[in-house]
FITIKE-174273 format. One line per field, with one value per residue (C-alpha): residue in three letters; residue number from 1; y, z, x. Coordinates in nm, 2 decimals, decimal comma. Layout:
# FITIKE-174273
aa: [ALA ...]
i: [NUM ...]
Y: [Y ...]
Z: [Z ...]
X: [X ...]
***
This chain:
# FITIKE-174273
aa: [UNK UNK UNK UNK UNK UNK UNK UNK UNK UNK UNK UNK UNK UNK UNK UNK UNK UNK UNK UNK UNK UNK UNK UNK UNK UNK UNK UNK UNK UNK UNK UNK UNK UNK UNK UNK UNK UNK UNK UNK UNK UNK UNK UNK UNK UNK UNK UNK UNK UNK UNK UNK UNK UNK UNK UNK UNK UNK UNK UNK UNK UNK UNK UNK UNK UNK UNK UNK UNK UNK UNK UNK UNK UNK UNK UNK UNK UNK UNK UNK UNK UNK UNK UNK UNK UNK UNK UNK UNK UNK UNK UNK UNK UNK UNK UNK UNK UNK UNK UNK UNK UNK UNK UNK UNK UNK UNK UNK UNK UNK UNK UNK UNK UNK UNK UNK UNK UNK UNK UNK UNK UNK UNK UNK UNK UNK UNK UNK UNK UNK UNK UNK UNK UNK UNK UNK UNK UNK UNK UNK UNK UNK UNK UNK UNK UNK UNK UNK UNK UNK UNK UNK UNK UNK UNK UNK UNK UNK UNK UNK UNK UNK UNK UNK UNK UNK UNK UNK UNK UNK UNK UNK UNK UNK UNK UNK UNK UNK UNK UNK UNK UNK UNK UNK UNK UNK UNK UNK UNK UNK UNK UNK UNK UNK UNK UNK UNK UNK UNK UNK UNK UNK UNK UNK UNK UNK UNK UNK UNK UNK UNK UNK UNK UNK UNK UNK UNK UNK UNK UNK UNK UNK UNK UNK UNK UNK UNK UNK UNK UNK UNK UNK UNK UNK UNK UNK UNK UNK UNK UNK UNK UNK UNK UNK UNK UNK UNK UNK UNK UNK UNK UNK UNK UNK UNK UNK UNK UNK UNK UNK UNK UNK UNK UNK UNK UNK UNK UNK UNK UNK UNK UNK UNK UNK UNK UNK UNK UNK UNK UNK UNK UNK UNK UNK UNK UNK UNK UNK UNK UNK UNK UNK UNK UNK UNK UNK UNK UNK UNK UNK UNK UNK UNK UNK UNK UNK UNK UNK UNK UNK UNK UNK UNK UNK UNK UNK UNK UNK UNK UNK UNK UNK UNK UNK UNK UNK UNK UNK UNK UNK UNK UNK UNK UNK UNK UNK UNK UNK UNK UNK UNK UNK UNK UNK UNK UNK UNK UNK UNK UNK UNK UNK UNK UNK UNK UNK UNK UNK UNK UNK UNK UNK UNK UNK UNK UNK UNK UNK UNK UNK UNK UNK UNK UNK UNK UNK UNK UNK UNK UNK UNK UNK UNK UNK UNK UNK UNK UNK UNK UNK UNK UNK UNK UNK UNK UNK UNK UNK UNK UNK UNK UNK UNK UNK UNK UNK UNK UNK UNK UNK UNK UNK UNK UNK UNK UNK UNK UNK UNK UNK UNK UNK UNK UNK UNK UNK UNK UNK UNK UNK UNK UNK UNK UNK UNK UNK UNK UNK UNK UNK UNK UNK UNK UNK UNK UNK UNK UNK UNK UNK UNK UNK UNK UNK UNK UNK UNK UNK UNK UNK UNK UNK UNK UNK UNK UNK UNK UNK UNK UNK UNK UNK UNK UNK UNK UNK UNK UNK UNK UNK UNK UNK UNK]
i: [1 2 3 4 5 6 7 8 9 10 11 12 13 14 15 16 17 18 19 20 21 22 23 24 25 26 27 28 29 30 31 32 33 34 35 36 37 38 39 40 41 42 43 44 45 46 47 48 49 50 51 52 53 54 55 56 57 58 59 60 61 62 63 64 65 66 67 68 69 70 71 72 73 74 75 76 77 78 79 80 81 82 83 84 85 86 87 88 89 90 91 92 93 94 95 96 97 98 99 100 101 102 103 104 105 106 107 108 109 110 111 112 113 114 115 116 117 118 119 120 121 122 123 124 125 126 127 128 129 130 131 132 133 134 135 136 137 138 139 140 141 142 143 144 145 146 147 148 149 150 151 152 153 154 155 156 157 158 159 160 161 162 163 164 165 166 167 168 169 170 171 172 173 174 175 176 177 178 179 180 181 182 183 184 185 186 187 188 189 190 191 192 193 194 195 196 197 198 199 200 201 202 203 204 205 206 207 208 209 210 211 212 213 214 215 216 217 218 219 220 221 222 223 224 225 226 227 228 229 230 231 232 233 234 235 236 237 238 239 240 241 242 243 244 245 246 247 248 249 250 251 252 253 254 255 256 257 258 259 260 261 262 263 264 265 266 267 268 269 270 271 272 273 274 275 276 277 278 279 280 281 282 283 284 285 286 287 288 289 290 291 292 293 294 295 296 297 298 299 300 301 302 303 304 305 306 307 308 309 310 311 312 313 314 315 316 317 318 319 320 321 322 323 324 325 326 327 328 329 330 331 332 333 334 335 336 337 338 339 340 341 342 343 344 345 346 347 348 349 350 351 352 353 354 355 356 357 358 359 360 361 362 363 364 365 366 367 368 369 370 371 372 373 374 375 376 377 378 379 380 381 382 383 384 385 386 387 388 389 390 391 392 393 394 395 396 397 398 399 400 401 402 403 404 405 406 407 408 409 410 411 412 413 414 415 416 417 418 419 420 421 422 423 424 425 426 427 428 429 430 431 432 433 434 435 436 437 438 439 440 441 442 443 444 445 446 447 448 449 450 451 452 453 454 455 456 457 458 459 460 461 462 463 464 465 466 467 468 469 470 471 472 473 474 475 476 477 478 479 480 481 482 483]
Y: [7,52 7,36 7,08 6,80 6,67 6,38 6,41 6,51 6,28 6,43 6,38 6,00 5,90 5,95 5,95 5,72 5,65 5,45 5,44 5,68 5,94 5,67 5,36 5,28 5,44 5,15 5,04 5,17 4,99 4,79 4,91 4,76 4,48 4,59 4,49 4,19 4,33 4,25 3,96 4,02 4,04 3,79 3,82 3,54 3,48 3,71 3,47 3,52 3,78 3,59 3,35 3,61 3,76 3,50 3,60 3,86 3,61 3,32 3,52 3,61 3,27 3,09 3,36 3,25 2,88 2,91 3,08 3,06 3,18 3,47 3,55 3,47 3,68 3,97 3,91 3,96 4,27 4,48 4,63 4,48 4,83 4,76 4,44 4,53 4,83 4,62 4,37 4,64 4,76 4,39 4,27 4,54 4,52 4,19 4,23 4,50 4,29 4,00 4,25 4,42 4,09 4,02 4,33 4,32 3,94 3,89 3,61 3,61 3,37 3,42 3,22 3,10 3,11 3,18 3,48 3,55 3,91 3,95 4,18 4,41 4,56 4,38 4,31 3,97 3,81 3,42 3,35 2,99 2,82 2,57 2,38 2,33 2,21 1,88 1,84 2,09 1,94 2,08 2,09 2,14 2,20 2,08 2,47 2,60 2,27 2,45 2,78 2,63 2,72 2,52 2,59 2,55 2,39 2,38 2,14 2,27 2,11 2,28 2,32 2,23 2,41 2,43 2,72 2,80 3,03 3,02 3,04 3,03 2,94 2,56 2,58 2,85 2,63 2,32 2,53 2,69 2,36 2,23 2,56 2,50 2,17 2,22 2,55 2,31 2,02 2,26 2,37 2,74 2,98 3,10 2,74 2,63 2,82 2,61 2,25 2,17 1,94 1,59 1,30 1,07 0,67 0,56 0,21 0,17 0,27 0,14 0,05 0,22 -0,10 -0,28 0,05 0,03 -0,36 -0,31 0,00 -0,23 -0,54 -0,32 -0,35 -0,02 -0,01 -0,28 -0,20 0,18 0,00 -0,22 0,04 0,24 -0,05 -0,18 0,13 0,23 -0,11 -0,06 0,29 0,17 -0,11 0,14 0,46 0,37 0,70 0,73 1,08 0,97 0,66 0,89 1,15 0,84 0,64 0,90 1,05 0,68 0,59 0,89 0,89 0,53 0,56 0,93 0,77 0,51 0,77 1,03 0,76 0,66 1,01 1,09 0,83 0,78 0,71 0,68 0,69 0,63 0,72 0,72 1,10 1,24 1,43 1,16 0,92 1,12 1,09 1,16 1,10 1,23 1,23 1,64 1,76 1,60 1,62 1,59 1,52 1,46 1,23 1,34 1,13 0,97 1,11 0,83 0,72 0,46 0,20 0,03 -0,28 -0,31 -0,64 -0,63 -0,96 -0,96 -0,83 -1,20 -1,39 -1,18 -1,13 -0,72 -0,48 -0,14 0,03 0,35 0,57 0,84 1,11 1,38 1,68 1,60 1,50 1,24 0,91 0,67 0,53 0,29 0,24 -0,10 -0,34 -0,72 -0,85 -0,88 -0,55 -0,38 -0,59 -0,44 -0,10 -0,13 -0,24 0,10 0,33 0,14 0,14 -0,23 -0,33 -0,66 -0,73 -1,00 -1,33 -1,48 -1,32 -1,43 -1,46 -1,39 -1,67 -1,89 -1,74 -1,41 -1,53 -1,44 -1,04 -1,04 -1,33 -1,46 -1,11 -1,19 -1,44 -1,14 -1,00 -1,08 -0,93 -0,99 -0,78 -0,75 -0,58 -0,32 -0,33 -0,33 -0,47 -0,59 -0,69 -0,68 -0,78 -1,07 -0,90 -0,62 -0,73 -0,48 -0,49 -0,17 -0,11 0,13 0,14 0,12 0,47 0,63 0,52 0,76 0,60 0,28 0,17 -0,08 -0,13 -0,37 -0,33 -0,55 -0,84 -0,84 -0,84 -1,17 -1,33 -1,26 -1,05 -0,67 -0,41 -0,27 0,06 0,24 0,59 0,72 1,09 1,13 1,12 0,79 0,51 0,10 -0,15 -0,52 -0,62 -0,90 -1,03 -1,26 -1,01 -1,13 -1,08 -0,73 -0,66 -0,79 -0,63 -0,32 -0,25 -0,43 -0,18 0,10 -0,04 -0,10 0,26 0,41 0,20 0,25 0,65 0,67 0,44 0,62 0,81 1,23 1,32 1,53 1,68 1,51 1,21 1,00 0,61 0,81 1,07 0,88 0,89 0,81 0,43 0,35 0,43 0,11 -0,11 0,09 -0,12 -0,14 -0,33 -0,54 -0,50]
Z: [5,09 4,79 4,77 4,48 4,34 4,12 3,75 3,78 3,61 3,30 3,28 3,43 3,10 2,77 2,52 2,52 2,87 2,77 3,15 2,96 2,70 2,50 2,51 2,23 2,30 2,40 2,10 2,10 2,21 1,97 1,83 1,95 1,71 1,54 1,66 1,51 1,26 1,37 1,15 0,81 0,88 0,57 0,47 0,42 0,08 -0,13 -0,17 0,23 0,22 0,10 0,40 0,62 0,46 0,54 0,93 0,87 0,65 0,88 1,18 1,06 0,86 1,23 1,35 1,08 1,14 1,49 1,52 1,16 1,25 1,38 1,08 0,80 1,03 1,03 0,68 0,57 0,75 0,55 0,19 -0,14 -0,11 0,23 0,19 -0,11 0,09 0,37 0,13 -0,05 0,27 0,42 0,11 0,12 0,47 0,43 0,17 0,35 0,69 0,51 0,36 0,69 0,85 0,63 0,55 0,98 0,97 0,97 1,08 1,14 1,25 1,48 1,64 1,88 1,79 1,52 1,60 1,43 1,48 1,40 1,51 1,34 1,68 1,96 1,86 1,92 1,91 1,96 2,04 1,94 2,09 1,84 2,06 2,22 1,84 1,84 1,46 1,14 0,93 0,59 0,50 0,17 0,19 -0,17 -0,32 -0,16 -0,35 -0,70 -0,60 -0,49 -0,12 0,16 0,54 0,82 1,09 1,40 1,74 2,04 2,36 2,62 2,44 2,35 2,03 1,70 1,57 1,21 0,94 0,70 0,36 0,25 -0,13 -0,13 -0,20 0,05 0,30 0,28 0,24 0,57 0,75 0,63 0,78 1,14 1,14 1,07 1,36 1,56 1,51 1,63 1,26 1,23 1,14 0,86 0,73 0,83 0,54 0,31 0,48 0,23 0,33 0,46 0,22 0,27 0,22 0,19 0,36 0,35 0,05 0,22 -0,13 -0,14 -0,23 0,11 0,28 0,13 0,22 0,56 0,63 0,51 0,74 1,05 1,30 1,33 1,02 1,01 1,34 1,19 0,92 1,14 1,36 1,04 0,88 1,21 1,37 1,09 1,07 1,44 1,41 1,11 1,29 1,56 1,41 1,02 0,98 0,66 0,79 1,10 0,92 0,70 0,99 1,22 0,92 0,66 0,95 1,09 0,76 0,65 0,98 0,92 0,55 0,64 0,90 0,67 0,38 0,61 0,71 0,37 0,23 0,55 0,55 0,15 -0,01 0,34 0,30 0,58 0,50 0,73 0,73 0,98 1,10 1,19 1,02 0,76 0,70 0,39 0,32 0,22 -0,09 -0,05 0,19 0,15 0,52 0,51 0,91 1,09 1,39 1,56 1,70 2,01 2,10 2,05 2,40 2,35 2,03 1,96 1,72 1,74 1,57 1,54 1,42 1,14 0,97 1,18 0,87 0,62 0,91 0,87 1,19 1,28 1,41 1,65 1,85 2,12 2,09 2,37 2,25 1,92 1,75 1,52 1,65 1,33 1,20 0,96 0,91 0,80 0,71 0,71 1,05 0,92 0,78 1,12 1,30 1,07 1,09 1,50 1,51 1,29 1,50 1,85 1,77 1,71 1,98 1,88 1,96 2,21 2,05 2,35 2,65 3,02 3,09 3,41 3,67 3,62 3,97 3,82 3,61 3,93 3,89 3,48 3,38 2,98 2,91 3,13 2,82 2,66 2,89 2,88 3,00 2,85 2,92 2,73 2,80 2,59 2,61 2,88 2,66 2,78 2,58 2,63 2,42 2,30 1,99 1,94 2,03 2,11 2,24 2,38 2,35 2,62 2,58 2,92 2,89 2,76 3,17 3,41 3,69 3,81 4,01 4,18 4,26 4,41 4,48 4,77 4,53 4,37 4,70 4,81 4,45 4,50 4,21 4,10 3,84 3,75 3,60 3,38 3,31 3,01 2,91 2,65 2,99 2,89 3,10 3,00 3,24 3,28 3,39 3,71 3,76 4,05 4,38 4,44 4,05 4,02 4,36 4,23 3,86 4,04 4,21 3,87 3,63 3,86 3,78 3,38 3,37 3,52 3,32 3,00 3,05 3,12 2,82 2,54 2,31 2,36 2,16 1,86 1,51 1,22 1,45 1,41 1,20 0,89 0,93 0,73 0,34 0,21 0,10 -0,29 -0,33 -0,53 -0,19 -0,07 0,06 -0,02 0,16 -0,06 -0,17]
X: [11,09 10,97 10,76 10,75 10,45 10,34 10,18 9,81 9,58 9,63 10,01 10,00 9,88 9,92 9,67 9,41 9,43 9,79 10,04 10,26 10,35 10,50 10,29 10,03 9,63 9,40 9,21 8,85 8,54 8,37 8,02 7,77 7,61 7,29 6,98 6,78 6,53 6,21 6,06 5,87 5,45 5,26 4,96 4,69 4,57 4,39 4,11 4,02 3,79 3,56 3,56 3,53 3,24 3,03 3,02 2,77 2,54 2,59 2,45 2,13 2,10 2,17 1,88 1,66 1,68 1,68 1,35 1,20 0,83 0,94 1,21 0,95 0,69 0,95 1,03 0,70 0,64 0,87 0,81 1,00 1,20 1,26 1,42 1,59 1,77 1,87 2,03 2,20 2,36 2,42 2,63 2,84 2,90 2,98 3,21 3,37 3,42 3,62 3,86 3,91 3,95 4,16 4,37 4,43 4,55 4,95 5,15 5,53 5,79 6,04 6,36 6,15 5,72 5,49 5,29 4,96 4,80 4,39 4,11 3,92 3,78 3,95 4,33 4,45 4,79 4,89 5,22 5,29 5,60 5,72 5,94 5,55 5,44 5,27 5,15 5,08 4,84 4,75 4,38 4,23 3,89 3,67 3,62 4,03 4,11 3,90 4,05 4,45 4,49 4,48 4,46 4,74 4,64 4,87 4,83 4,97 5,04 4,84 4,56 4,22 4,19 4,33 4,55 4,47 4,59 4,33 4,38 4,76 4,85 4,88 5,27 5,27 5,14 5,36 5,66 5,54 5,46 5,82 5,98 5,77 5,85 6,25 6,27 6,06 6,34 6,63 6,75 6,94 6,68 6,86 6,85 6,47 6,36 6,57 6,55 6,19 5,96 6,07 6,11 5,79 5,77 5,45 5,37 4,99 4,71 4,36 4,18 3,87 3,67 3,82 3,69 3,37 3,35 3,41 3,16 2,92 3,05 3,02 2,73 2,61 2,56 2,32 2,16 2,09 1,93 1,71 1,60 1,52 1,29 1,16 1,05 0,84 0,66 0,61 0,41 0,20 0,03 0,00 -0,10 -0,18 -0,08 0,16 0,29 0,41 0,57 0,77 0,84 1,01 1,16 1,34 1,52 1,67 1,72 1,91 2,12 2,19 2,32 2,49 2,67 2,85 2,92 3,04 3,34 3,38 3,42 3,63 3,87 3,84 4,17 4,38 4,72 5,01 5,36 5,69 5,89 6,16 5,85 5,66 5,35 5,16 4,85 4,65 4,32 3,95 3,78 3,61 3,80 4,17 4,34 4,73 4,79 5,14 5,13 5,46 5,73 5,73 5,40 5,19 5,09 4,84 4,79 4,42 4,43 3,98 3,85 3,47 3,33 3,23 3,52 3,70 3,65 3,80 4,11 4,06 4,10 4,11 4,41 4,38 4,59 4,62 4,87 4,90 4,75 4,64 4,28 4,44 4,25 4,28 4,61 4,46 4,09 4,06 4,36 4,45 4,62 5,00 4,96 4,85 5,10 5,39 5,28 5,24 5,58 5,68 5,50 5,60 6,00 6,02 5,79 5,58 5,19 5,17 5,02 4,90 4,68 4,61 4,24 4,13 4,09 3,76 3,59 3,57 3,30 3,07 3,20 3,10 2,92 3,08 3,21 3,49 3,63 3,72 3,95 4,32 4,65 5,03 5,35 5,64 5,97 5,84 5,47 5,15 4,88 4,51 4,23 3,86 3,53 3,38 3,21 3,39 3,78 4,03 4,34 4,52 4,90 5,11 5,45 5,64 5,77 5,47 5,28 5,21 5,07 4,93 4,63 4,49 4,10 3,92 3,56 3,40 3,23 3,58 3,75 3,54 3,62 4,01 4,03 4,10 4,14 4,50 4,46 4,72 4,72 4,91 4,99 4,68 4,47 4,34 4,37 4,40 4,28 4,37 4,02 4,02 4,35 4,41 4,47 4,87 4,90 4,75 4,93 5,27 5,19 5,12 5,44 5,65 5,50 5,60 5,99 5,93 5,80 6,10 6,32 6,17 6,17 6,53 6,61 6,33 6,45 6,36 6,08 6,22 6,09 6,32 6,46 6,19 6,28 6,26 6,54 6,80 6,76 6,40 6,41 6,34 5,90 5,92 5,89 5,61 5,27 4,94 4,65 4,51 4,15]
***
């Protein structure tokens, strides 16, 4: 009896695994795609080292002044040979931990993050998201601006501190800041590298002469120099003693002069242009700062009047923006100037003209100071004022709120009045100081309802989208506040 059988395995198919001997083999797997070489490591500048060096000196010069008997007693105590010796072996060891430092520093970026690996004895590595980028600023320092570097510094939401890559060629820099900026904005990687840095129209030039002017029309100014010629006076009728004149009165007059210089170097030359990336900021006359206030960030806009300065119809204009040091968006400038430039930063929004004071009976919760309070509300803004001297007026866009709050304390609560608090994402909070208890009550729950609306209507907050991101207008209309 025989017994039929079916093809083995082998026989079912043909080559290639094909359903028969005649039918085509299957086509072979495709290889698999080469892995992503891992990005190239730079180097900081050559000129580093000589930073870094300085740690060494800078410890024992901080041990020096912070105990200076006891340095100049242990100074003394050794030979010439001695000293000589040790300074032979601390240079060189100085020397040779800046180019260590250095030598061990790389930064690289990636798809996603700029990495930056340090450590000479304990190795360190920040990973820096750049869709978590909040601003890269360029600093050039007075001697990197002799020597033609600059440093990169890099604001980061989440955290308290500055990221730095310290020093980078000056071109090196910007064309690095460009690149962050443009991954950051959602640009193909193999195209960041090629976008350059965003086209810039300037609006405002703060003349240095108006800056000067209004350092000198500000009242701490002349209170520093009061307290500097009357405190003196003070301790010679009391002491007659010309040491302890000079020991009380150099020091309050230097800090009162120091303090006005320091602002006037700082914020000498300020410039504020309009980019895709955001406002720029340039300023300082030593140390020139180029800083990016991003878009969309700004949570909170100051327009401060002191009084003197009401005359000459001058204010100050300052910001918050979450995560970022940047507090001044124009130092000094004339009212229709500040106005324009609000409107630029704000998307359009306009600073109320006219403010609610608070009902007459709150007089009894702060007497006269309570003139200076004042509340109006756009459909795009929650602006309240306070000061009599000293006038400022805070701005919060409707979107940019994160929670309100009522208080009423109990002398406020027998007057009928409260406080409506609003908190915006810079963890800063504006109050509209004694409203009428139905208003604050009623302002309360409509704020909840503007905030909602004006967060599903805002615009997402996006590198290279900002009002700028269409061709840069002609520099020839570009503003300056006049002097």
């Amino acid at each position: 009896m025989s017994e039929e059988t079916g093809p083995g395995p082998d026989e079912a198919t043909g080559p290639g695994g094909s359903s028969g001997p005649g039918d085509p083999p299957d086509p072979p797997d495709p290889p698999d795609p080469p892995e992503a070489a891992p990005p190239a490591e730079r180097r900081l500048h050559p000129v580093t080292p000589l930073r870094r060096a300085w740690a060494p000196v800078a410890l024992l010069a901080g041990w020096a002044l912070h105990d200076p008997n006891s340095a100049y007693r242990h100074i003394s105590d050794l030979a010439t040979g001695t000293l000589l010796l040790g300074l032979g072996v601390l240079l060189p060891a100085a020397a040779l931990y800046g180019f260590l430092s250095w030598w061990v520093t790389h930064f690289s970026v990636t798809d996603t993050e700029l990495r930056i690996r340090t450590g000479v004895l304990f190795r360190r590595t920040a990973h820096i998201r750049l869709d978590r980028l909040q601003a890269v600023d360029v600093t050039r320092p007075l001697l990197a601006r002799f020597l033609g570097v600059a440093k990169l510094k890099m604001d980061v939401i989440g955290t308290s501190s500055k990221d730095e890559l310290a020093y980078l060629g000056e071109a090196e820099a910007r064309a690095l800041r460009a690149e962050l900026l443009a991954r950051a904005a959602g640009f193909d990687p193999d195209e960041a590298g090629e976008v350059g840095e965003a086209p810039v129209r300037r609006l405002v030039r703060v003349a240095p002469r108006m800056l000067a002017v209004s350092l000198l029309l500000t009242a701490t100014t002349w209170l520093s120099l009061i307290g500097a010629l009357v405190v003196p006076g003070f301790l010679w009728f009391a002491t007659h003693n010309l040491w302890t004149v000079l020991a009380a009165g150099v020091p309050l007059l230097g800090a009162a002069g120091a303090r006005s210089a320091g602002r006037f170097v700082r914020e000498y030359d300020w410039t504020l242009g309009e980019s895709p990336d955001g406002l720029r900021l340039d300023h300082g006359l030593l140390d020139r700062a180029h800083e990016t206030v991003p878009p969309g960030r700004v949570q909170t806009v100051r327009i401060v009047e002191p009084w003197l300065w009401r005359r000459l119809g001058w204010v100050r204009v300052e910001l918050d923006v979450a995560g970022s040091d940047n507090k001044v968006l124009l130092p000094v400038a004339d009212r229709p100037t500040a106005r324009a430039v609000v409107g630029r930063v704000l998307a359009g929004a306009e600073v109320p003209g006219e403010f609610v004071r608070p009902p007459g009976r709150a007089a009894w919760c702060v007497p006269a100071w309570w003139r200076g309070y004042g509340l109006a509300v756009t459909d795009h803004l929650f602006a309240a004022r306070h000061g009599l001297f000293r006038r400022s007026v805070s701005l919060v866009p409707h979107a940019k709120v994160q929670s309100v709050r009522l208080e009423q304390g109990p002398w406020q609560r027998r007057r009928g009045v409260a406080d409506v608090h609003v908190d915006t994402g810079a963890s800063r909070t504006v109050t509209a100081h004694l409203r009428d208890a139905a208003e604050a009550a009623a302002l309360l729950r409509e704020q909840a309802d503007r905030s909602r609306t004006g967060r599903r209507t805002a615009q997402p907050d996006r590198w290279m989208t900002g009002p700028g991101a269409g061709p840069a207008p002609d520099s020839g209309t570009e503003g300056t506040a006049p002097g």
